[in-house]
C-alpha positions as CSV (number, residue, x, y, z in Angstrom):
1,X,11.9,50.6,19.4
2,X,11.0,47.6,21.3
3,X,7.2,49.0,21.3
4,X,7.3,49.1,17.6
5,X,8.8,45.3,16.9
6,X,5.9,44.0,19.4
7,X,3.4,45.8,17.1
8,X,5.1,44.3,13.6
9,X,5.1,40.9,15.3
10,X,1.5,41.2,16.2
11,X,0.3,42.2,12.7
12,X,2.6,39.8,11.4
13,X,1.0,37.0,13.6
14,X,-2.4,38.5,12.8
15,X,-1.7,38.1,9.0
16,X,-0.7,34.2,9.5
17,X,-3.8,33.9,11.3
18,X,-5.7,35.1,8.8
19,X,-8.3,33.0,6.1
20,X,-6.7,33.3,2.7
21,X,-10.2,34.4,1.8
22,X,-9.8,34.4,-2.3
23,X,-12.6,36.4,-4.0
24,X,-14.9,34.6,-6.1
25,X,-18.7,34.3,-7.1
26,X,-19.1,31.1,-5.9
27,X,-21.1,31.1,-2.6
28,X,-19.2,29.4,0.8
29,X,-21.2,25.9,0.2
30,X,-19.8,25.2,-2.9
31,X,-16.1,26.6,-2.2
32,X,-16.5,24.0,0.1
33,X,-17.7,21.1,-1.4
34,X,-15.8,21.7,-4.7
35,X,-12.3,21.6,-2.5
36,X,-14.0,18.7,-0.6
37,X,-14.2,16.9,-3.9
38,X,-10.6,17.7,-5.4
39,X,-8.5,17.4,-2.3
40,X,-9.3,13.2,-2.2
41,X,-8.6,13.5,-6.0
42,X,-5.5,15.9,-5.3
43,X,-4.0,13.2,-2.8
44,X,-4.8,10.2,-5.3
45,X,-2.8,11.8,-8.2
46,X,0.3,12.7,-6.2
47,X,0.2,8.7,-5.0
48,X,-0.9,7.3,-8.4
49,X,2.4,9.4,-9.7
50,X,4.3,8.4,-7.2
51,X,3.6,4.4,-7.6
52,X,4.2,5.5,-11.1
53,X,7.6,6.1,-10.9
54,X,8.5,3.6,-8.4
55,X,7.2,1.3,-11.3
56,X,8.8,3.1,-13.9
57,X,12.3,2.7,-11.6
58,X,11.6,-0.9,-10.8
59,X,10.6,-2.0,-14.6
60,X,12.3,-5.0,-15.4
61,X,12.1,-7.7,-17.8
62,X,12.2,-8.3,-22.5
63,X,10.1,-5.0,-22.5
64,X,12.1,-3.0,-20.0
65,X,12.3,-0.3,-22.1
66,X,9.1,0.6,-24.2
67,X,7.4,-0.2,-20.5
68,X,10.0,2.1,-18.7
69,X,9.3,4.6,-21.0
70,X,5.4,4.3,-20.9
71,X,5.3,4.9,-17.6
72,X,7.6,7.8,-17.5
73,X,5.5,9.5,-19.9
74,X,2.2,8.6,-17.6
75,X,4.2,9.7,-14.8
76,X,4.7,13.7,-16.2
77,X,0.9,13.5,-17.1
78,X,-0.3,12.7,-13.6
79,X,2.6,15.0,-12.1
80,X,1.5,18.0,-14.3
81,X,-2.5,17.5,-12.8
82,X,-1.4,18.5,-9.8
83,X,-1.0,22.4,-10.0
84,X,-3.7,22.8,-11.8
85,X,-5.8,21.1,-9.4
86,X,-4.7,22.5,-6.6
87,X,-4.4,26.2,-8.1
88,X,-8.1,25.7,-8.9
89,X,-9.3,24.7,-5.6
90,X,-7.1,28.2,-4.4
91,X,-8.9,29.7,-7.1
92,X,-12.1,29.2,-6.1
93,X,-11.3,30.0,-2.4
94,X,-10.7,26.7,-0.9
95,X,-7.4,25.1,0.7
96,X,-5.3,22.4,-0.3
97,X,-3.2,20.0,0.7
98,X,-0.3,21.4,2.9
99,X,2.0,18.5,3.2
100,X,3.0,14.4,2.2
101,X,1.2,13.2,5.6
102,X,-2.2,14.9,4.4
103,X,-1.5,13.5,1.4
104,X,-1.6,10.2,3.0
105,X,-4.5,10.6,5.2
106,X,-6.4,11.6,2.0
107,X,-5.2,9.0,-0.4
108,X,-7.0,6.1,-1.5
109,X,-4.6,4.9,-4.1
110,X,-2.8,2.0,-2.5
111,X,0.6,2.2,-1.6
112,X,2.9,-0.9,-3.2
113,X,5.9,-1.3,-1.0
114,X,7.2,-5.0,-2.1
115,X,10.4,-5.7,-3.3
116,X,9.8,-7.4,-6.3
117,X,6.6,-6.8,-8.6
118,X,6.1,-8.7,-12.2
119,X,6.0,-5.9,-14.8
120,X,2.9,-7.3,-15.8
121,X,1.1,-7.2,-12.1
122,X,2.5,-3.7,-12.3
123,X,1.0,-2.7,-15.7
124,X,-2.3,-4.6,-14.2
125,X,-2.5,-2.7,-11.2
126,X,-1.8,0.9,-12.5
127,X,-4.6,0.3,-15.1
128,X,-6.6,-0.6,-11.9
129,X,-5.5,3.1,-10.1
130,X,-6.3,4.6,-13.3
131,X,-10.1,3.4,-13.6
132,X,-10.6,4.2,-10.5
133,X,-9.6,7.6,-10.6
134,X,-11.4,8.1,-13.7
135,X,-14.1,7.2,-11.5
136,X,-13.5,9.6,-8.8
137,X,-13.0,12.4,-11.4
138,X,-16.5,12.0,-12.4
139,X,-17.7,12.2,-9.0
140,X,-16.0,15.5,-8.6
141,X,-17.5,16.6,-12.2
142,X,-21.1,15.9,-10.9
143,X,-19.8,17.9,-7.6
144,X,-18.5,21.0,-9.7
145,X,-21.6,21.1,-12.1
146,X,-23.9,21.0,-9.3
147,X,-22.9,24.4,-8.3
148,X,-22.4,24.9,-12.4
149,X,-18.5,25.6,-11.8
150,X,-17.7,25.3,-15.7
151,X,-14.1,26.1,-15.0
152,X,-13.6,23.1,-13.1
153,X,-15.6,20.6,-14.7
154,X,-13.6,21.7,-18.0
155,X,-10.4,20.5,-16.6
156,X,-12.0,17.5,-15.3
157,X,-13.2,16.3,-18.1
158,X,-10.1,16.3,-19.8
159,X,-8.4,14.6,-16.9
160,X,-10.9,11.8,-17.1
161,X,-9.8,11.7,-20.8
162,X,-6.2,11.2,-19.8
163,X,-6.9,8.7,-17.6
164,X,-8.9,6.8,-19.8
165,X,-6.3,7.0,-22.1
166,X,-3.8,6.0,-19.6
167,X,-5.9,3.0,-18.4
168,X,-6.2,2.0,-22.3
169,X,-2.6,1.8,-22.6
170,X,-1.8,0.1,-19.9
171,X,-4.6,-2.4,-20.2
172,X,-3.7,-3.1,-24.2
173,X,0.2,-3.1,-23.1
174,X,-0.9,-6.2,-20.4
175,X,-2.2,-7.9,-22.9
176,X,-0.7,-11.2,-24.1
177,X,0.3,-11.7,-27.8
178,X,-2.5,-13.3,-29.1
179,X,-3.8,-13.3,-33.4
180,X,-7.6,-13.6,-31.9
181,X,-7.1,-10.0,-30.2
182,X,-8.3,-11.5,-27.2
């Protein structure tokens, strides 16, 4: 008895150890480099999503609610990347982010902690976070089409869309009331 629990620990232990060695066509240097490129971008849209909501939570002000609302909506879109993104790096045979500190160690959307923000620096500066990840989505397109991994740069591309679309929102939203259009 005891002979047979040390032999399912060990193949239990041995299984833990184990590389979750997904199959795929796609040769080791670009499994790696693909997951090198999505893992930043993985990390910037849970902290773009979270600033998000902490905006969306924190609206205030005469347009409280079609800006509350707004950024709920932007909020689901960035929240409903992040499966796909990370089920593709899994996919392809890569790893992904395992917690919220590697989330932060990867990030480079900036944290905004302060207890009061204008709704319209907060419009401004999520239009920011949104370029810029448009940005780095593209990076990881020309990444994923190097090693011509259609899959991925399909989803991209839409994701750039989204953003774009995000950042025109927010950017036409900041605007002040003007006739000119300026």
């Amino acid at each position: 008895m005891k002979n047979t629990d040390s032999r399912r620990r060990n193949a239990l232990k041995q299984r833990w150890s184990a590389p979750l060695g997904t199959p795929t066509d796609l040769k080791s240097p670009a499994t790696r480099d693909i997951a090198a490129a999505l893992n930043p971008v993985l990390a910037d849209v849970y902290a773009l999503y979270v600033k998000t909501k902490n905006f969306h939570w924190h609206m205030s002000g005469p347009h409280f609610r079609d800006y509350h609302l707004l950024l709920d909506e932007q909020a689901a879109q960035l929240f409903a990347m992040t499966d796909p993104i990370a089920e593709r790096i899994r996919k392809i045979g890569g790893t992904t982010l395992r917690s919220i500190g590697h989330i932060g160690r990867m990030q480079r959307v900036l944290d905004n902690d302060a207890e009061f923000v204008e709704p319209s620096d907060m419009l401004a500066e999520l239009r920011d976070d949104n370029t810029a990840l448009a940005g780095r989505l593209r990076e990881a397109h020309v990444v994923c089409d190097g090693y011509h991994d259609i899959a991925t740069t399909s989803l991209i591309e839409n994701w750039i869309d989204e953003a774009e679309r995000r950042t025109w929102f927010l950017f036409e939203t900041g605007r002040r009331a003007d006739s000119s259009g300026h």
